[in-house]
N, C-alpha and C positions, 0 to 999 in steps of 0.2 A: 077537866082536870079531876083527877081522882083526889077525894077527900080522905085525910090523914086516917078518921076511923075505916076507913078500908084496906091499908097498908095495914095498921094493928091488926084488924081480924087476920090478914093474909100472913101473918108473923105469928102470930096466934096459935093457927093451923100448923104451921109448918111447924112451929118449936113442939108442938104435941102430934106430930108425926101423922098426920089426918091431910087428905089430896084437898089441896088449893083447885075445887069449883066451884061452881057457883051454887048449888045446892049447899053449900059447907059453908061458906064466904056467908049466904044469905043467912043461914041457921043463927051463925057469932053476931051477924050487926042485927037480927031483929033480938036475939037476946040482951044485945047491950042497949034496948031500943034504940037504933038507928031507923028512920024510916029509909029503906034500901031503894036504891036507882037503881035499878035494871040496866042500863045500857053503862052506867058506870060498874057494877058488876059483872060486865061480858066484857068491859073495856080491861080490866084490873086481873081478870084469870086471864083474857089473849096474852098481855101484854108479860104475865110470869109464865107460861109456858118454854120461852123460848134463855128465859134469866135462873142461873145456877143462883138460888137464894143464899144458900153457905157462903158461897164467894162473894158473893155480892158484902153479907156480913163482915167475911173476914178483914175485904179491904176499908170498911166502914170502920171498923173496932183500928184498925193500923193506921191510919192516914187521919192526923188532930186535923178538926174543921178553926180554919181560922175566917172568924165574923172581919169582913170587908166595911168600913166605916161609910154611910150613905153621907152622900152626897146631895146638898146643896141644888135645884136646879139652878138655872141662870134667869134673870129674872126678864133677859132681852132674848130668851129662845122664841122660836116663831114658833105658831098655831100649828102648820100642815107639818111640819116637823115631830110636835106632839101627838099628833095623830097616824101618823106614819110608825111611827117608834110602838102606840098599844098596837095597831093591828099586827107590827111581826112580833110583838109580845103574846099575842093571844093565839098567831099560829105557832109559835113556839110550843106555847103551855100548851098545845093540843097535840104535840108527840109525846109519847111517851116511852123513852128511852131507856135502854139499861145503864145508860151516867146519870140521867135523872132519877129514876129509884136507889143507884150506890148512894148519889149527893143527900136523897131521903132518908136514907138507913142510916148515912154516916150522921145527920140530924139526932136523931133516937136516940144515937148511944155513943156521940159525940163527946 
């Protein structure tokens, strides 16, 4: 999963009109001292190549985020059930989608 200072630099770039690579991406997080992950840096330019950032923005800024109230587990859930549920939680968080950066954007400026 890409880490939020990576989104900022990639928001960074783009508001000050500079190409989202990874030479550019790398330049903002070692200035903000980020120590930079490489494959999460090739992970975070692949995946904005193919996402219109502006739009992405626009419907972030229109569409109120409303916070869903966490829930309680149950205290009679089963074990393999618990375990079942992180691993499609953990291949989820390993796509990285253009609803998952709008649901990230509309975070920001929520």
């Amino acid at each position: 999963m890409v880490s939020i200072e990576y989104v900022y630099a990639s928001l960074l770039l783009y508001k000050a009109g500079k190409e989202i690579n990874e030479e550019n991406l790398k330049k903002v997080l070692e200035a903000a001292g980020v120590n930079v992950d490489e494959v999460r840096v090739k992970s975070l330019v692949a995946a904005l190549k193919n996402i219109d950032i502006a739009k992405v923005l626009e419907q972030a800024l229109a569409a109120p985020v409303v916070a869903a109230p966490a829930q309680a587990a149950p205290a009679t859930a089963e074990q393999p059930k618990k375990e079942e549920e992180k691993r499609e939680e953990k291949e989820e968080s390993k796509e990285l989608s253009e609803e998952a950066l709008a649901e990230g954007f509309a975070a920001l400026f929520g």
